[in-house]
DSSP file (Angstrom, degrees, kcal/mol; ACC not computed):
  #  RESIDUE AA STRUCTURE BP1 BP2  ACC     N-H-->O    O-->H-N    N-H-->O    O-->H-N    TCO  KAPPA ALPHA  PHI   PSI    X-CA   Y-CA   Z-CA
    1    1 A X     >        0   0    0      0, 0.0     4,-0.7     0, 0.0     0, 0.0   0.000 360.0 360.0 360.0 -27.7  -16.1  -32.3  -28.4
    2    2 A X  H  >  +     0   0    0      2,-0.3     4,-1.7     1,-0.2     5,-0.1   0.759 360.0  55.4 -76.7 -37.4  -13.3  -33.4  -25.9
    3    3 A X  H  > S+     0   0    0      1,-0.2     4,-1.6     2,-0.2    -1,-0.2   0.719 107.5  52.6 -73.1 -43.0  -11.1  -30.6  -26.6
    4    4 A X  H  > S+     0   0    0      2,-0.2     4,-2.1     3,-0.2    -2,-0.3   0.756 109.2  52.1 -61.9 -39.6  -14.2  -28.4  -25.6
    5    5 A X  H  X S+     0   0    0     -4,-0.7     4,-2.7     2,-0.2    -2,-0.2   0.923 108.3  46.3 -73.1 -47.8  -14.5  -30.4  -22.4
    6    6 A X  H  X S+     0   0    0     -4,-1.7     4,-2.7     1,-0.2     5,-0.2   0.861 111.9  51.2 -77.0 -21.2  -11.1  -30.0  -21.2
    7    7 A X  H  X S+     0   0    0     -4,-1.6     4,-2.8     2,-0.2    -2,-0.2   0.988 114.3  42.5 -55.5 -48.1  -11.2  -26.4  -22.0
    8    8 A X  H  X S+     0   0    0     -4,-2.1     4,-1.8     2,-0.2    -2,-0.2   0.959 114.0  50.9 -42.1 -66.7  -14.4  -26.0  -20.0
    9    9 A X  H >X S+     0   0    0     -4,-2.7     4,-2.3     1,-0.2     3,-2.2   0.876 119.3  40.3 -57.8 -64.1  -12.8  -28.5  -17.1
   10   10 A X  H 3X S+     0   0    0     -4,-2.7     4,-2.7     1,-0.3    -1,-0.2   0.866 112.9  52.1 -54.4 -64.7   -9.3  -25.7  -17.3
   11   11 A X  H 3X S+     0   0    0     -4,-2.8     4,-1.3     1,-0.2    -1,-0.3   0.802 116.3  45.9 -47.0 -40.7  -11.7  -22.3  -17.6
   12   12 A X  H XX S+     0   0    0     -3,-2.2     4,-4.0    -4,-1.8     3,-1.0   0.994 111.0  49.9 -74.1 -57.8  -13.5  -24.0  -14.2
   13   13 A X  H 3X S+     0   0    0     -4,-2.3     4,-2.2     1,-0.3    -1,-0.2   0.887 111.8  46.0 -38.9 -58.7  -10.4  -24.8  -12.4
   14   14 A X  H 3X S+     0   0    0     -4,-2.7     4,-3.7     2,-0.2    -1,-0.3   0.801 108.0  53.4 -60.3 -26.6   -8.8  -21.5  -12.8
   15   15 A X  H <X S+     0   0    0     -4,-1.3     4,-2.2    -3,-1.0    -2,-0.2   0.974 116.4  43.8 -71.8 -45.6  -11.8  -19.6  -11.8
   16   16 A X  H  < S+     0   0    0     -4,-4.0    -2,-0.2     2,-0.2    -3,-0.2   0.843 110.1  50.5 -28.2 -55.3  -11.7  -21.8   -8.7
   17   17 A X  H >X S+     0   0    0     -4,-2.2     4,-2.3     1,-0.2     3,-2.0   0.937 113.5  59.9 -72.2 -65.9   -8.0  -21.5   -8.3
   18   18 A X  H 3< S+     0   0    0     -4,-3.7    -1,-0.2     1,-0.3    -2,-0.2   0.806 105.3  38.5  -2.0 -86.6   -9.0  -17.6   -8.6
   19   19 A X  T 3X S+     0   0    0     -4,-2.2     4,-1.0     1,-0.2    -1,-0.3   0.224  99.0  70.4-107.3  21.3  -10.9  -17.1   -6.3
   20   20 A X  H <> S+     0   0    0     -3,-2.0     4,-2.0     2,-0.1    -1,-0.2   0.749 112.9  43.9 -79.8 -41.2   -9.3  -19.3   -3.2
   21   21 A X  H  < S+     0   0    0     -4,-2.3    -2,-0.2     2,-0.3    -3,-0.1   0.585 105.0  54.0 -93.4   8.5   -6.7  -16.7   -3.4
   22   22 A X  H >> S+     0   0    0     -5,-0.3     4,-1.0     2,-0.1     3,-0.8   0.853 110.8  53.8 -95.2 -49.3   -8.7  -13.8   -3.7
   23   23 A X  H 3X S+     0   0    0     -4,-1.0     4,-0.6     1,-0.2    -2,-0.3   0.755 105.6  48.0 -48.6 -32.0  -10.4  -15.2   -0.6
   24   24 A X  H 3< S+     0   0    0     -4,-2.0    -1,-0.2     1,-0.2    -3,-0.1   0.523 104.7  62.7 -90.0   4.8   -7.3  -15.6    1.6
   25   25 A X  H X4 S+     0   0    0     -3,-0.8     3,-0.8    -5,-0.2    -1,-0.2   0.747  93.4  57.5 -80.3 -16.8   -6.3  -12.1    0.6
   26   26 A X  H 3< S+     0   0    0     -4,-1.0     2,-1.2     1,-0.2    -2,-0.2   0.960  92.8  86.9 -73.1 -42.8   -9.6  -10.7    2.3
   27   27 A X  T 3<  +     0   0    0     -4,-0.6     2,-0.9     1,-0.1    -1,-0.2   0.283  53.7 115.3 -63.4  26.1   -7.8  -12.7    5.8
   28   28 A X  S <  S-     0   0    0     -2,-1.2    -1,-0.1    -3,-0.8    53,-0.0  -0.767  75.0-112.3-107.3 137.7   -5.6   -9.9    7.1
   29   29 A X        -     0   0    0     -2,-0.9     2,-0.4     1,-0.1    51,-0.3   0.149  27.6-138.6 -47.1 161.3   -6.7   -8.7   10.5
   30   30 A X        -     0   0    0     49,-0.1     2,-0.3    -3,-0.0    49,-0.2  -0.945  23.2-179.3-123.6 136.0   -8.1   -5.1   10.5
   31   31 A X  E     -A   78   0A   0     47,-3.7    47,-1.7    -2,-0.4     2,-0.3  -0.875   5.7-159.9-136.4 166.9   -7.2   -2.8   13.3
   32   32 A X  E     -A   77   0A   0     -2,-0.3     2,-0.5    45,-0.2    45,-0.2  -0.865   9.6-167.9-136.1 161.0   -8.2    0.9   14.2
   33   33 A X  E     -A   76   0A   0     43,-0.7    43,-2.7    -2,-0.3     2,-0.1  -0.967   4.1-172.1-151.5 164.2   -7.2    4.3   16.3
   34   34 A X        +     0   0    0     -2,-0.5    41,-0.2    41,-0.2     2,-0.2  -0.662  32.4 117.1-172.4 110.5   -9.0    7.0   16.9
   35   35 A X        -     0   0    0     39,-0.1    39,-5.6    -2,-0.1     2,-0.4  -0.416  66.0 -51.3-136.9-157.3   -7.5    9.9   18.5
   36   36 A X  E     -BC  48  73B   0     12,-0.6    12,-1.2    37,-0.3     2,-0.8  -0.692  57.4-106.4 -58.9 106.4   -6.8   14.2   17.1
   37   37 A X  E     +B   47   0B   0     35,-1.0    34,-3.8    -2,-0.4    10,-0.2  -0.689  40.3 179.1 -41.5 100.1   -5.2   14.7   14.1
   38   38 A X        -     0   0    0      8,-1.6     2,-0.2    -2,-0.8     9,-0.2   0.753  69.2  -9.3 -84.9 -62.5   -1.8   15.8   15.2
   39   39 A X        -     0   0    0      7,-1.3     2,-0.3    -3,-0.2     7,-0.1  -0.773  57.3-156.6-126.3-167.0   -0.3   16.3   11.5
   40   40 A X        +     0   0    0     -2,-0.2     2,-0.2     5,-0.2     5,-0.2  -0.775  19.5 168.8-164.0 142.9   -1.6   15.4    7.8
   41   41 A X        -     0   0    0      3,-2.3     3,-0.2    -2,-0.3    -2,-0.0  -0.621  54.9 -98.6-131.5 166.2    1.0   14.9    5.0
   42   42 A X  S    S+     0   0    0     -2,-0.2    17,-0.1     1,-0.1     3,-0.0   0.902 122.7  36.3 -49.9 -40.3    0.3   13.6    1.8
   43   43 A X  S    S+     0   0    0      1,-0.1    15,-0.7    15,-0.1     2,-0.3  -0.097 118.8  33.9 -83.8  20.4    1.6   10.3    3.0
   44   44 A X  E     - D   0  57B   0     13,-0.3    -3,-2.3    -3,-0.2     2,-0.3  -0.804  48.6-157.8-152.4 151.1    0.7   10.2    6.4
   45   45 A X  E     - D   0  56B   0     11,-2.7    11,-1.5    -2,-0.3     2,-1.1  -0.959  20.6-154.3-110.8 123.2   -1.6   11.0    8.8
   46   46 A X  E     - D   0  55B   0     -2,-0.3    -8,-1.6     9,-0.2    -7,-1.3  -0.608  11.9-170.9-109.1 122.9   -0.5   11.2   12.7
   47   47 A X  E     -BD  37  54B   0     -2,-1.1     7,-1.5     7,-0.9     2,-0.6  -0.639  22.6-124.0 -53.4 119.9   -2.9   10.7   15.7
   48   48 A X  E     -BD  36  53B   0    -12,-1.2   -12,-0.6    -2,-0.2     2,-0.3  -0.770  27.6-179.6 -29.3  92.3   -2.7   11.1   19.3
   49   49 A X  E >   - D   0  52B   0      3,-2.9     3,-1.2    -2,-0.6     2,-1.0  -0.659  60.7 -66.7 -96.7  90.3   -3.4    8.1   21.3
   50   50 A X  T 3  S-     0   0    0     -2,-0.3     3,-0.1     1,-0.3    -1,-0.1  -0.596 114.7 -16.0  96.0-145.9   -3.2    8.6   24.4
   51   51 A X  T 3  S+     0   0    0     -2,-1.0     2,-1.1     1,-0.2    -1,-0.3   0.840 125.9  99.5 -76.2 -17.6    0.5    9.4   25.4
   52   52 A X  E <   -D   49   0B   0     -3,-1.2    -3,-2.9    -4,-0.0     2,-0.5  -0.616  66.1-155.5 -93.8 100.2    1.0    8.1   22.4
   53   53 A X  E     -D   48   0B   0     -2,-1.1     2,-0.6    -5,-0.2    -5,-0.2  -0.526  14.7-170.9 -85.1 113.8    1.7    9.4   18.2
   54   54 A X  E     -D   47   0B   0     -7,-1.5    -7,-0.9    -2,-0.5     2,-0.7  -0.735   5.7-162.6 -82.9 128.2    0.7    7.1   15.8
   55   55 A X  E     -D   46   0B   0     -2,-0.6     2,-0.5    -9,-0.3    -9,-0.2  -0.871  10.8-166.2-114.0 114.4    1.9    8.1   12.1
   56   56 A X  E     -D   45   0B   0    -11,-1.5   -11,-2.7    -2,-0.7    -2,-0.0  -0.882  14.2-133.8-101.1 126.7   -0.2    6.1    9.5
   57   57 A X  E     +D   44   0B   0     -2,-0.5   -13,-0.3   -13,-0.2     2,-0.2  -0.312  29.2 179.3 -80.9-179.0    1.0    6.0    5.9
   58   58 A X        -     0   0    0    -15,-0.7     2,-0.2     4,-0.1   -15,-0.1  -0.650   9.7-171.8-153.7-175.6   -1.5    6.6    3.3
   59   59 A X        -     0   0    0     -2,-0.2   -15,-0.1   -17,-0.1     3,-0.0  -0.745  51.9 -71.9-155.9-167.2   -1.8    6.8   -0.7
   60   60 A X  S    S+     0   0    0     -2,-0.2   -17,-0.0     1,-0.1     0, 0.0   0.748 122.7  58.4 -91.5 -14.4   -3.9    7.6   -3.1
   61   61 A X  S    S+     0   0    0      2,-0.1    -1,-0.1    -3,-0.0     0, 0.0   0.345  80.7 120.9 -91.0  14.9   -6.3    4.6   -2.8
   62   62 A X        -     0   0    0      1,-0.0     2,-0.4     2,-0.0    -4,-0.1  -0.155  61.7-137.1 -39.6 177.0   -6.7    5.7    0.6
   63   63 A X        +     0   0    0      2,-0.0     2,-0.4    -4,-0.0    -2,-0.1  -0.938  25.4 174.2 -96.7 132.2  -10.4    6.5    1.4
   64   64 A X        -     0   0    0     -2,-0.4     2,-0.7     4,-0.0    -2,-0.0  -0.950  14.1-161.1-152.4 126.7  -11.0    9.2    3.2
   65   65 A X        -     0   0    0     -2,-0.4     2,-0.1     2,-0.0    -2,-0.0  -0.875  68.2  -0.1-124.3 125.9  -14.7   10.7    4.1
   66   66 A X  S    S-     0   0    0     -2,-0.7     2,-0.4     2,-0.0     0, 0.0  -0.290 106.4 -51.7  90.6 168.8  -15.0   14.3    5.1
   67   67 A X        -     0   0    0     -2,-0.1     2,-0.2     1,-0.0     5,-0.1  -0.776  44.0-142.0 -86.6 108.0  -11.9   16.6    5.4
   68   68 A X        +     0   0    0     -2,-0.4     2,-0.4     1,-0.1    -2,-0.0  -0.518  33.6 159.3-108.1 130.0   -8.7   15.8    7.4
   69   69 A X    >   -     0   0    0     -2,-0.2     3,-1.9     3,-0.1   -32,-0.3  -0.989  52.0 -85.7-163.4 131.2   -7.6   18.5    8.9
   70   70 A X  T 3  S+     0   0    0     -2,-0.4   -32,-0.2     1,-0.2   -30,-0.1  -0.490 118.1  29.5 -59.1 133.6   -4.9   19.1   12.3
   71   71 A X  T 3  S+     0   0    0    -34,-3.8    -1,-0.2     1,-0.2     2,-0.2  -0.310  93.3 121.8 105.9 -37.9   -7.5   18.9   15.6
   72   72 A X    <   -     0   0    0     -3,-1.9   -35,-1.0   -36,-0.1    -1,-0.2  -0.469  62.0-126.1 -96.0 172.9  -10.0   16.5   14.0
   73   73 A X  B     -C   36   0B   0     -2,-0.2     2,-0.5   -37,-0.2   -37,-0.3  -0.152  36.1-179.1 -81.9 170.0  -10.8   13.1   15.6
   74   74 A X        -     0   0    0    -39,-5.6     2,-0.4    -6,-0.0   -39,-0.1  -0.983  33.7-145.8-146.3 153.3  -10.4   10.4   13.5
   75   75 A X        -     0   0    0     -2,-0.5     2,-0.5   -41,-0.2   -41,-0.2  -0.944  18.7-163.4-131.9 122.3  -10.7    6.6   13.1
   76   76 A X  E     -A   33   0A   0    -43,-2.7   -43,-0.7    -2,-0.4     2,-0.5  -0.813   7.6-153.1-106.9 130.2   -8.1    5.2   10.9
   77   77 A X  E     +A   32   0A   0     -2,-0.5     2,-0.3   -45,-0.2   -45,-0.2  -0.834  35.2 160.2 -75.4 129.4   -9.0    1.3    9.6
   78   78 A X  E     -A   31   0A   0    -47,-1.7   -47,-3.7    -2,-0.5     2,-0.3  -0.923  26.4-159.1-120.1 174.0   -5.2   -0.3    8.9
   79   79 A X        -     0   0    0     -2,-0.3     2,-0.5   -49,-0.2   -49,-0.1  -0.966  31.5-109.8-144.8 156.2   -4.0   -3.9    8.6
   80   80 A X        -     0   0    0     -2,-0.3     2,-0.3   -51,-0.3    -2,-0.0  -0.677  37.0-177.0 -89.4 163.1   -0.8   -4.6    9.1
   81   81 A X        -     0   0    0     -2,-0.5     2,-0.2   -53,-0.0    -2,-0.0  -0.976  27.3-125.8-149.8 146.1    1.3   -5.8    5.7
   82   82 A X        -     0   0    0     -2,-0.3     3,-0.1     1,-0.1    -2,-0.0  -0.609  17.3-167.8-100.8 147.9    4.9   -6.9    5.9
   83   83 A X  S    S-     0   0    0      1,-0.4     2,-0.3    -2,-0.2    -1,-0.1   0.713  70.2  -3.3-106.5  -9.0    7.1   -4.8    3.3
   84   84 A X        -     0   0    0      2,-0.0     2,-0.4     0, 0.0    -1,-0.4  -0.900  59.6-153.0-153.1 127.6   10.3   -7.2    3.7
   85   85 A X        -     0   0    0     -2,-0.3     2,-0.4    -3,-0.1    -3,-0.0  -0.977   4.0-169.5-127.4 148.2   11.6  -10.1    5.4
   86   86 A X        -     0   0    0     -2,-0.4     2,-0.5     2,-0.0    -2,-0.0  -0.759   7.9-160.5-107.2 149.7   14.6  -11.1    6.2
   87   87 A X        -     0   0    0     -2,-0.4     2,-0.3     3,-0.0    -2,-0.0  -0.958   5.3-164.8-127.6 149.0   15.4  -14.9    7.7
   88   88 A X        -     0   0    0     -2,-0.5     2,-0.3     3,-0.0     3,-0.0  -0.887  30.8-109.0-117.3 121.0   18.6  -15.6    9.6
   89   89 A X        -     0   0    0     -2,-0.3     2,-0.2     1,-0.1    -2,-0.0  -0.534  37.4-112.6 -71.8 135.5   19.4  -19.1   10.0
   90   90 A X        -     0   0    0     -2,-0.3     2,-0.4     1,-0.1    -1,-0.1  -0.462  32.8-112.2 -82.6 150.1   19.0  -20.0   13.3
   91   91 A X        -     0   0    0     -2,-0.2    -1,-0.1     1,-0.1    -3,-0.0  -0.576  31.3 -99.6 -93.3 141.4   22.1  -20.8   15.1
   92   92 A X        -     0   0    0     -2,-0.4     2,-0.6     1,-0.1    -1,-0.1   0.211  30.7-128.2  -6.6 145.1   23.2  -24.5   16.5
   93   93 A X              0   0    0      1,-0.0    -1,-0.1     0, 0.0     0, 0.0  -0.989 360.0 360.0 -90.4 131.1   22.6  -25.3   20.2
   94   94 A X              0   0    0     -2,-0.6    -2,-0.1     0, 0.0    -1,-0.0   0.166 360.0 360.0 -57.2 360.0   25.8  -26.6   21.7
């Protein structure tokens, strides 16, 4: 019967444990454009904002509703996500 309790108590914990980190993956800010389809690649799409061409990569778990096509507007949802960092020790002060 004890051995059954601490399993329960472990099964609970972990589902906890679960799903705190499933929740702080939902916190990365969400950002948008929405300009003209300037090109569409498989792996990117790029936009016109303004004076400005954004090239957004893309995949296959992309979502995409309706047909993307150079000329139409678009609004792309990203977040940003870091693909590397590098740290440098910061240097001394004299």
């Amino acid at each position: 019967m004890k051995k059954i309790q601490i399993c329960s108590s472990l099964l609970l914990c972990g589902t906890l444990l679960l799903g705190a980190i499933t929740a702080s993956a939902g916190d990365a800010k969400t950002y948008q454009v929405t300009g003209p389809v300037l090109e569409v690649t498989p792996t990117t799409i790029t936009v016109q904002k303004g004076d400005d061409k954004w090239e957004i990569a893309r995949n296959k778990s992309t979502k995409v509703t309706g047909d993307i096509k150079v000329g139409s507007k678009v609004t792309i949802y990203y977040t940003m996500v870091a693909a590397e960092v590098e740290v440098k020790d910061a240097k001394a002060k004299k």
